[in-house]
Backbone as CSV, one residue per row, in Angstrom:
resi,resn,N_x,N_y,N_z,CA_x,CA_y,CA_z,C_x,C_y,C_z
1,UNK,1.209,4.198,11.651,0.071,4.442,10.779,-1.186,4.413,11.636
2,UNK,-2.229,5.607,11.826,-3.325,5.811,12.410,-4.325,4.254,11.933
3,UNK,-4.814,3.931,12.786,-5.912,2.630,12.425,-6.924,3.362,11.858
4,UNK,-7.467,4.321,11.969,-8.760,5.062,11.735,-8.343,5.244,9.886
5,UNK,-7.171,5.668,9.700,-6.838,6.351,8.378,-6.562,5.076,8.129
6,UNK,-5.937,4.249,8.060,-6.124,2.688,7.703,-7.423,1.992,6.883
7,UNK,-8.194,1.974,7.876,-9.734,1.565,8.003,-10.256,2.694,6.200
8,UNK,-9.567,3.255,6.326,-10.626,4.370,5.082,-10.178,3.990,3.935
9,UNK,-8.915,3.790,3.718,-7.628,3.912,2.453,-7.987,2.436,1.863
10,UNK,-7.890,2.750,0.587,-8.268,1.302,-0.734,-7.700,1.613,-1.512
11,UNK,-7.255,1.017,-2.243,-5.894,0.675,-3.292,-6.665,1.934,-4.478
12,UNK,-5.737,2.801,-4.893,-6.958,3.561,-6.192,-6.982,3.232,-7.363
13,UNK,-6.235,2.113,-7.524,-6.657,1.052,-8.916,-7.767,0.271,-9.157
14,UNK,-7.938,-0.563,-7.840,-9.147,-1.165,-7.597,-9.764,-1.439,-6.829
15,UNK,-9.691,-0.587,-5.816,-10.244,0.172,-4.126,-10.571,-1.304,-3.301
16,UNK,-9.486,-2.034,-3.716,-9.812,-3.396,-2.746,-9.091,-2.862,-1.277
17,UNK,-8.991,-3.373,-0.287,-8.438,-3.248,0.967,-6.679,-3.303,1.032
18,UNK,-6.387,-2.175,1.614,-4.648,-2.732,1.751,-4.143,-3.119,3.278
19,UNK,-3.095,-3.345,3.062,-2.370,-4.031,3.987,-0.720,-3.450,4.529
20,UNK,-1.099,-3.171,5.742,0.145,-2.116,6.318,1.389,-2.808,6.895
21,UNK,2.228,-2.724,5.995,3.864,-3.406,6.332,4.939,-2.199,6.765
22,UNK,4.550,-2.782,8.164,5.393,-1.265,9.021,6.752,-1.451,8.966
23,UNK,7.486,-2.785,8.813,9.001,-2.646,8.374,9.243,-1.897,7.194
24,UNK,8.730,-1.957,5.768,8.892,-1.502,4.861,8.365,0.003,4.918
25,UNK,7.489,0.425,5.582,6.575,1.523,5.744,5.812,1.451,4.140
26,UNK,4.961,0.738,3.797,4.504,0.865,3.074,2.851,0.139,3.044
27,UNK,1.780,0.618,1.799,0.627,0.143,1.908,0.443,-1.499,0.688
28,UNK,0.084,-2.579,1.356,0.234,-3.054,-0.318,-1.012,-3.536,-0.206
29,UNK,-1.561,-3.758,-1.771,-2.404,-4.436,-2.512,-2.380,-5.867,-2.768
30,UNK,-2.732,-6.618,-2.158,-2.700,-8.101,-2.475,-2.876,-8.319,-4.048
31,UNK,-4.245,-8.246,-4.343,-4.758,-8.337,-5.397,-3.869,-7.616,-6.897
32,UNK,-3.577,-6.655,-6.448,-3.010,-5.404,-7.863,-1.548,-5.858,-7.542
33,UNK,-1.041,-6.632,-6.681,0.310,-6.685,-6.023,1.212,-5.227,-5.958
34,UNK,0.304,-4.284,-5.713,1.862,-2.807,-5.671,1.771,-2.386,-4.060
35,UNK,2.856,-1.792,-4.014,3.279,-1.375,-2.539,3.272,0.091,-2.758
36,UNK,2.306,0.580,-1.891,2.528,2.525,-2.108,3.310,3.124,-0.590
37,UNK,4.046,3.913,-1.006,5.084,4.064,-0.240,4.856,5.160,0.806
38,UNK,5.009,5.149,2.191,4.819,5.908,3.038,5.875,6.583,3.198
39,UNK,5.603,8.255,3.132,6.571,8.985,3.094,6.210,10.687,4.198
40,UNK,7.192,10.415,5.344,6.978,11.348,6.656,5.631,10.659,6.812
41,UNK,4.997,9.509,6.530,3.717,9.490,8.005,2.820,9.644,7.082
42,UNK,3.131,10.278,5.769,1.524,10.412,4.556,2.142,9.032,3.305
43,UNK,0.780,8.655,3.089,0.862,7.367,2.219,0.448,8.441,1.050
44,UNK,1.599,7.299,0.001,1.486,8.333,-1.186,0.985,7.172,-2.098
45,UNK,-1.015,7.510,-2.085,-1.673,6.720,-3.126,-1.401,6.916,-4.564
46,UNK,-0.291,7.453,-5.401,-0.201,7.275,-6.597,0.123,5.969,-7.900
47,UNK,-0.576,5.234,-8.468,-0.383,4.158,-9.078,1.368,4.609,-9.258
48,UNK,1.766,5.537,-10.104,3.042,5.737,-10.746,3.865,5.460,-9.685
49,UNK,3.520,6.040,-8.658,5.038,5.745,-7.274,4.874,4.785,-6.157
50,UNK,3.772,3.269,-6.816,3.917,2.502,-5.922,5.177,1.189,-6.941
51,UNK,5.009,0.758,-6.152,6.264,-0.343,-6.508,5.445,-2.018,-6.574
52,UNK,5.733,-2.149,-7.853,5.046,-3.452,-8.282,5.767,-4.327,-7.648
53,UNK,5.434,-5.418,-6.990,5.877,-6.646,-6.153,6.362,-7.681,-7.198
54,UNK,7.398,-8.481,-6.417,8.164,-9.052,-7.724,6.822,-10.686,-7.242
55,UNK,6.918,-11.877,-8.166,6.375,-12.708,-8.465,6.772,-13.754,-6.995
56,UNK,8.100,-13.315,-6.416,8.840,-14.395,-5.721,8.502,-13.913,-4.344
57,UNK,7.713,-12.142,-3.622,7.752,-11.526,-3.379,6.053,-12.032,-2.484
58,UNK,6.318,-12.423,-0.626,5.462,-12.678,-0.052,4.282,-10.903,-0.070
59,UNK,3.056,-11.380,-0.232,2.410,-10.191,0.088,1.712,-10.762,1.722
């Protein structure tokens, strides 16, 4: 994941800051707890196709 394109990208629920989990390849939201899923190298900001974090589930 580019740092520059990093640095720009905010959650589009509630444009707080995300957080890049390169095992999972994914972006998550602390706050909103969802994980948006990186797919070929493009992060796919859609609320519908991120994946809500379970309760037990370190962010």
């Amino acid at each position: 994941m580019d740092a520059k394109l990093l640095d720009i990208l905010v959650c589009p629920v509630c444009k707080g800051p995300l957080v890049f989990k390169k095992e999972a390849q994914e972006l998550v939201c602390k706050p909103c707890r969802l994980a948006y899923p990186i797919r070929d190298g493009i992060p796919v900001m859609l609320e519908e196709e991120a994946r809500r974090l379970a309760d037990t589930e370190e962010v």
